[in-house]
Biopython code that builds the backbone (N, CA, C, O; Angstrom):
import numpy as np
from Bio.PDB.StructureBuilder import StructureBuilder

atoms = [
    (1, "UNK", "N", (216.503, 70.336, -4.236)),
    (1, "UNK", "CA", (215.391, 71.272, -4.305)),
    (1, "UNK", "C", (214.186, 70.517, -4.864)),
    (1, "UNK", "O", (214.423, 69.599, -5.650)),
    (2, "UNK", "N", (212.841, 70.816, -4.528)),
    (2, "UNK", "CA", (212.275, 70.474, -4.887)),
    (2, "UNK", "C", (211.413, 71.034, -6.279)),
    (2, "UNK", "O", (211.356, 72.231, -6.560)),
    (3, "UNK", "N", (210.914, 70.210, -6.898)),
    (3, "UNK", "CA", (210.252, 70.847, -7.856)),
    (3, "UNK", "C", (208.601, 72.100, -7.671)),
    (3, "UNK", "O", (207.513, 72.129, -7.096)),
    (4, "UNK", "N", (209.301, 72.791, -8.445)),
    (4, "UNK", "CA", (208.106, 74.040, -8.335)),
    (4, "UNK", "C", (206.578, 73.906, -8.688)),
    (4, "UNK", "O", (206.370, 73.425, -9.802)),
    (5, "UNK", "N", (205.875, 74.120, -8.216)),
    (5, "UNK", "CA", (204.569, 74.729, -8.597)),
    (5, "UNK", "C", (204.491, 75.211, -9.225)),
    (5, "UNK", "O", (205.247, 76.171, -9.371)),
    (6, "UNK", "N", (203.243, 74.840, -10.329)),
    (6, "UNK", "CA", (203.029, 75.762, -11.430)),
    (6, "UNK", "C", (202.766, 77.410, -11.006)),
    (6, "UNK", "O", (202.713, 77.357, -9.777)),
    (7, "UNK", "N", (202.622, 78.498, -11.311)),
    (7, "UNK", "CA", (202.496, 79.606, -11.007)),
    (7, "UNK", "C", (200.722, 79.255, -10.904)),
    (7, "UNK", "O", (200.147, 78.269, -11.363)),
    (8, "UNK", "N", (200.102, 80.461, -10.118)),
    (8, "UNK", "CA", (198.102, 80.817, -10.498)),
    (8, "UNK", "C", (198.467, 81.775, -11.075)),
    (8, "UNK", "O", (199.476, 82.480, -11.073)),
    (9, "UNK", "N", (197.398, 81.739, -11.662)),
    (9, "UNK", "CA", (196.917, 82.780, -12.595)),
    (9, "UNK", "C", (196.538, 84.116, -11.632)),
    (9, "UNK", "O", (196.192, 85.124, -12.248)),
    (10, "UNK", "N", (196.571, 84.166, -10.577)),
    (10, "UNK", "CA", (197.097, 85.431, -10.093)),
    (10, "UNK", "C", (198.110, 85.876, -9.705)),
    (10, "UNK", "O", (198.269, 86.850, -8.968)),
    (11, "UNK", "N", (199.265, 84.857, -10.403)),
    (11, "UNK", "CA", (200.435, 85.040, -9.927)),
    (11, "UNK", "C", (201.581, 85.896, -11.246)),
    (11, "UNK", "O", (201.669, 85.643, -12.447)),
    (12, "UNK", "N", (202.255, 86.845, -10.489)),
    (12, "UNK", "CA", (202.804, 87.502, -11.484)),
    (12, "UNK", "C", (203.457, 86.825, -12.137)),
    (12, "UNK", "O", (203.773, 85.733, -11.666)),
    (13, "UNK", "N", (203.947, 87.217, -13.550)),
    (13, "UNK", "CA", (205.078, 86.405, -14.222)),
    (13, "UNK", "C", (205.864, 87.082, -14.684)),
    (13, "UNK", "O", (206.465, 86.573, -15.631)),
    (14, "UNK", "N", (206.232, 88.385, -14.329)),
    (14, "UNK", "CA", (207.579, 88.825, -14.854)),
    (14, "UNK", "C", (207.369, 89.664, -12.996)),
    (14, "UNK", "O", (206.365, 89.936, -12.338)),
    (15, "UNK", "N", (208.960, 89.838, -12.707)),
    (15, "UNK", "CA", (208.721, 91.068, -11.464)),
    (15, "UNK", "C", (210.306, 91.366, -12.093)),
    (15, "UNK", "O", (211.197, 90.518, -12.138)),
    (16, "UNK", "N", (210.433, 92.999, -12.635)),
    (16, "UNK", "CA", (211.692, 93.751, -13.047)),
    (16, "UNK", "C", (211.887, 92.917, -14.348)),
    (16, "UNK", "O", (211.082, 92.790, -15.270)),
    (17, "UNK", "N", (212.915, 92.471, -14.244)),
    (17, "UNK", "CA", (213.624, 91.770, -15.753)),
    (17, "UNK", "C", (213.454, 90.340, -15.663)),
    (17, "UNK", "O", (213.596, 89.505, -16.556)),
    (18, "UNK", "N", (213.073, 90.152, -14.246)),
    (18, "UNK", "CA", (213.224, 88.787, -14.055)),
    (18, "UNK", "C", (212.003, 88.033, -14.739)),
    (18, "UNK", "O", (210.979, 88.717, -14.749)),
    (19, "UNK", "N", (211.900, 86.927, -15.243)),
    (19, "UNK", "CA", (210.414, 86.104, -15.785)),
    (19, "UNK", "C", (210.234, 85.253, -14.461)),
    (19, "UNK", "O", (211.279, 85.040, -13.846)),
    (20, "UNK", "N", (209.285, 84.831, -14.030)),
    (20, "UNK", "CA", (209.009, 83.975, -12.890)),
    (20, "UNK", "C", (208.463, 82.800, -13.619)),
    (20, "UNK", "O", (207.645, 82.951, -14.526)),
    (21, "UNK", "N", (208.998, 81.355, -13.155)),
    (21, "UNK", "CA", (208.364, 80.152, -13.969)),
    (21, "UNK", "C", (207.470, 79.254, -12.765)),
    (21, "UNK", "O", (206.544, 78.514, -13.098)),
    (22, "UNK", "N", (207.786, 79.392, -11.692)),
    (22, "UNK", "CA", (207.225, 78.446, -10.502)),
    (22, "UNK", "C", (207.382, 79.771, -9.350)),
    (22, "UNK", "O", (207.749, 80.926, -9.133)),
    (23, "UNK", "N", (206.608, 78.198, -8.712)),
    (23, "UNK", "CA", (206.599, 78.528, -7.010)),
    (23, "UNK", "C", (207.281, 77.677, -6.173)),
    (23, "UNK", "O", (206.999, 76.479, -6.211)),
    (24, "UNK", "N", (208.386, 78.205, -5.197)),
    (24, "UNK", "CA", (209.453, 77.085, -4.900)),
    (24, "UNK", "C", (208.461, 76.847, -3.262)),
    (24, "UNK", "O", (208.374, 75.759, -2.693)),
    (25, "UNK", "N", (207.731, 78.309, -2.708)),
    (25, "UNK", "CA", (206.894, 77.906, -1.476)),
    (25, "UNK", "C", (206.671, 79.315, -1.060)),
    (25, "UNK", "O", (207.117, 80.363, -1.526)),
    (26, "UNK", "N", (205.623, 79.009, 0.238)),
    (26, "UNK", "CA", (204.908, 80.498, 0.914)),
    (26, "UNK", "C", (205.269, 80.237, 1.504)),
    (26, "UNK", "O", (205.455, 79.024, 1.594)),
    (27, "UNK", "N", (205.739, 81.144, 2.521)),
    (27, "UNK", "CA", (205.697, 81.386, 4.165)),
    (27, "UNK", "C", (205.313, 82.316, 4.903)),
    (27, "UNK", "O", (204.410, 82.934, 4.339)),
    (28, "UNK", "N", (205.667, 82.911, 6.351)),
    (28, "UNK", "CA", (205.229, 83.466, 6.860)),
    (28, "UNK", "C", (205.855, 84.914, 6.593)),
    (28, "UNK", "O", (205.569, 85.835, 7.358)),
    (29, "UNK", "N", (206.617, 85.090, 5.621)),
    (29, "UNK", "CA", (206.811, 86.286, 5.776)),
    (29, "UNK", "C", (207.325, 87.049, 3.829)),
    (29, "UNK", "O", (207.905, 88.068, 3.453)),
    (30, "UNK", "N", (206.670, 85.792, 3.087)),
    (30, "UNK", "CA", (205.858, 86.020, 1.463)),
    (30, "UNK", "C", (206.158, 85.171, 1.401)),
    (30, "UNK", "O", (206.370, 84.334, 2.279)),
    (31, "UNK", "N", (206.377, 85.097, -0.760)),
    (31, "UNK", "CA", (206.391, 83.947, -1.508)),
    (31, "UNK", "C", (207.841, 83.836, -2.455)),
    (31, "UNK", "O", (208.295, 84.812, -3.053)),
    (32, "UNK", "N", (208.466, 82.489, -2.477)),
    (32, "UNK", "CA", (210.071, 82.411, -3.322)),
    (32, "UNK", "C", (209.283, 82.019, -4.430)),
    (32, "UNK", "O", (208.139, 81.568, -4.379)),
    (33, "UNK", "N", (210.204, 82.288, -5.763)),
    (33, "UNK", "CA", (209.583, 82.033, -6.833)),
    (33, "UNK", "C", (210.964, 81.699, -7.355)),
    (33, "UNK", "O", (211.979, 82.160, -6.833)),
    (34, "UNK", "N", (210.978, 80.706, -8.628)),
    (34, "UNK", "CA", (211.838, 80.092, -8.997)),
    (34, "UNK", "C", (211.566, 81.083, -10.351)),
    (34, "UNK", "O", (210.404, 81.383, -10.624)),
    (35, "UNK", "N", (212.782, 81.620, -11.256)),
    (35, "UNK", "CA", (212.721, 82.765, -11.749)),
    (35, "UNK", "C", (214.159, 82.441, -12.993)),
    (35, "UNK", "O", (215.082, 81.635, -12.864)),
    (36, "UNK", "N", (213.938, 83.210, -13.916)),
    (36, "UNK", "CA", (214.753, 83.264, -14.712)),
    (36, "UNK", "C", (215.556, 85.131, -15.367)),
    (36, "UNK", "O", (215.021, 85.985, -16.074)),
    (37, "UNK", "N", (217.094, 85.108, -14.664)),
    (37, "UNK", "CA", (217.597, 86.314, -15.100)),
    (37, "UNK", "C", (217.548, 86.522, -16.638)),
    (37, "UNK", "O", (217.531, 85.561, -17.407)),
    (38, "UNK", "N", (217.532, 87.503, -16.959)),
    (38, "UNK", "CA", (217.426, 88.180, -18.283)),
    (38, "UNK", "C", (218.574, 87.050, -19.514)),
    (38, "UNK", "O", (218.454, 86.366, -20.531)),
    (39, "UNK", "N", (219.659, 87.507, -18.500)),
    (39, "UNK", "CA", (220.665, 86.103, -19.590)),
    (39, "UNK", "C", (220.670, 84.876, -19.680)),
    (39, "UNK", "O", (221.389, 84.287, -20.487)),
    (40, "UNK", "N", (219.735, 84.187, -18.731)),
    (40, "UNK", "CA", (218.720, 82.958, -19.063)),
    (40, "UNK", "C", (219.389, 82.048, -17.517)),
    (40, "UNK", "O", (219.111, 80.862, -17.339)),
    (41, "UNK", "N", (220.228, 82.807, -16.572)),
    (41, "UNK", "CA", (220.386, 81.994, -15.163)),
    (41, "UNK", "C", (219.234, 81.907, -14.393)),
    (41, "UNK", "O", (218.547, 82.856, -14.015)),
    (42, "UNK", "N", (219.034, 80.592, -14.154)),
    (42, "UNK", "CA", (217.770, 80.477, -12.656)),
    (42, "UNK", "C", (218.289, 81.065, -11.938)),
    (42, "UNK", "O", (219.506, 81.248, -11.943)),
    (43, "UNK", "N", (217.224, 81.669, -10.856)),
    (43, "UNK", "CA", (217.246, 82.477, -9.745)),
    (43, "UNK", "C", (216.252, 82.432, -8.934)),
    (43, "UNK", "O", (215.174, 82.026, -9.368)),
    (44, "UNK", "N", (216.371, 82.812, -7.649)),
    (44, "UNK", "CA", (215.192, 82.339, -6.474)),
    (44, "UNK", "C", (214.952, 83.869, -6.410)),
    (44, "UNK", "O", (215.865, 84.655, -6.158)),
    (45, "UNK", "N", (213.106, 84.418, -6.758)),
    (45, "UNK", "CA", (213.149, 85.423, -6.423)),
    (45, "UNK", "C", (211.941, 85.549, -4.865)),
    (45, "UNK", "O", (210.991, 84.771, -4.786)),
    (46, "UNK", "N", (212.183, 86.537, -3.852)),
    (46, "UNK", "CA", (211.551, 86.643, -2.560)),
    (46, "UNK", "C", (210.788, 87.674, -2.535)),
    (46, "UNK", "O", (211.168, 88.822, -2.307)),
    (47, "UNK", "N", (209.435, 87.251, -2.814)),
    (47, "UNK", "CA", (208.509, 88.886, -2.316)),
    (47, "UNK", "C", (207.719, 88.753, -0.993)),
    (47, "UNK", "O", (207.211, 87.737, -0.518)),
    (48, "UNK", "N", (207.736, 90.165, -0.453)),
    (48, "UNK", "CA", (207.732, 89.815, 0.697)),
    (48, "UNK", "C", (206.238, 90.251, 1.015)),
    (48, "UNK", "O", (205.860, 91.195, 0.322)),
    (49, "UNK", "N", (205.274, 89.732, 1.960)),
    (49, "UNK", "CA", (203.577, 89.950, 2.095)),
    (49, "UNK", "C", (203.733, 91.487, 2.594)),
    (49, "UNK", "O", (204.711, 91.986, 3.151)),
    (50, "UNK", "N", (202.407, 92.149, 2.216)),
    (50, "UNK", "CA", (203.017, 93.854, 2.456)),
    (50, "UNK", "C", (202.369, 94.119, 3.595)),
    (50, "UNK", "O", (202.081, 95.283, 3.872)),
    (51, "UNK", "N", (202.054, 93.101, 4.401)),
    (51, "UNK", "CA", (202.219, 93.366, 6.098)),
    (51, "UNK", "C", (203.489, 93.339, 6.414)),
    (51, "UNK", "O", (203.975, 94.284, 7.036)),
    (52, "UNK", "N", (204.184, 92.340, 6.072)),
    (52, "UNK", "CA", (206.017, 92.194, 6.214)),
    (52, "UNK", "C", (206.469, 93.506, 5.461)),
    (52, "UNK", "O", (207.172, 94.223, 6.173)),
    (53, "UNK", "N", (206.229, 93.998, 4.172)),
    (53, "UNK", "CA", (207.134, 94.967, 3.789)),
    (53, "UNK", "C", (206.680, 95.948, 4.199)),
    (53, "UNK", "O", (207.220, 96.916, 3.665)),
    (54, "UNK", "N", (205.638, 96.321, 5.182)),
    (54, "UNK", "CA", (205.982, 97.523, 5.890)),
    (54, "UNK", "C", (206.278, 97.601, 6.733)),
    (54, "UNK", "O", (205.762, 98.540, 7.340)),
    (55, "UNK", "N", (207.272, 96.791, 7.493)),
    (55, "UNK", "CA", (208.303, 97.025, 8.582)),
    (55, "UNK", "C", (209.164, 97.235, 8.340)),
    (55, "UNK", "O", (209.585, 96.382, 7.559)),
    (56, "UNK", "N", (210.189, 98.330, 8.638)),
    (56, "UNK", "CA", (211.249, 98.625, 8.428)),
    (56, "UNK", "C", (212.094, 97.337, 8.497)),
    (56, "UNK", "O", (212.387, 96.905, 7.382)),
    (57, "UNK", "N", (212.520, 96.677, 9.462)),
    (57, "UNK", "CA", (213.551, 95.557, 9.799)),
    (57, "UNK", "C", (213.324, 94.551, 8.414)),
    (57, "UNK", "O", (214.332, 94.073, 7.894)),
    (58, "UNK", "N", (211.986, 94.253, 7.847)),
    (58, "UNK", "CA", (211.878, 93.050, 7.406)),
    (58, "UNK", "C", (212.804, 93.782, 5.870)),
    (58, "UNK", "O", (213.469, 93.037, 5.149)),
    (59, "UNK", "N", (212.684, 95.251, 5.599)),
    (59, "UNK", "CA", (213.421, 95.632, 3.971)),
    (59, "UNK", "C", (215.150, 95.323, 4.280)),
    (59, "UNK", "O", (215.975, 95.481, 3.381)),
]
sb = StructureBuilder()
sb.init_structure("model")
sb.init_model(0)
sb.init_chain("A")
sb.init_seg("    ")
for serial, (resi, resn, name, xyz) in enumerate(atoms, 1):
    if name == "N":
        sb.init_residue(resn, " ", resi, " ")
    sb.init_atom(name, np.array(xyz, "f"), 0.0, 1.0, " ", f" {name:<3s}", serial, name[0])
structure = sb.get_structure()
């Protein structure tokens, strides 16, 4: 894996319980964020651009 991107400053840093520390990449259909669970496991989190999340198929 490669190493993350720092987050922007318009970039969220918590989404739910999760803390977000990087950016693993964008694509065409949002952004992965390299993320930390509440009990301190990394995790890849996926939000999706809200042209994509308003298609049914893409939820």
């Amino acid at each position: 894996m490669s190493d993350p991107r720092s987050l922007a400053d318009s970039d969220s840093r918590w989404i739910g319980d999760y803390r977000l520390t990087g950016v693993l990449g964008v694509g065409g259909q949002g952004i992965v964020y390299l993320g930390e669970a509440p009990l301190g496991e990394r995790v890849v989190v996926k939000t999706l651009h809200a042209r994509t999340a308003a298609e049914p198929e893409a939820l």
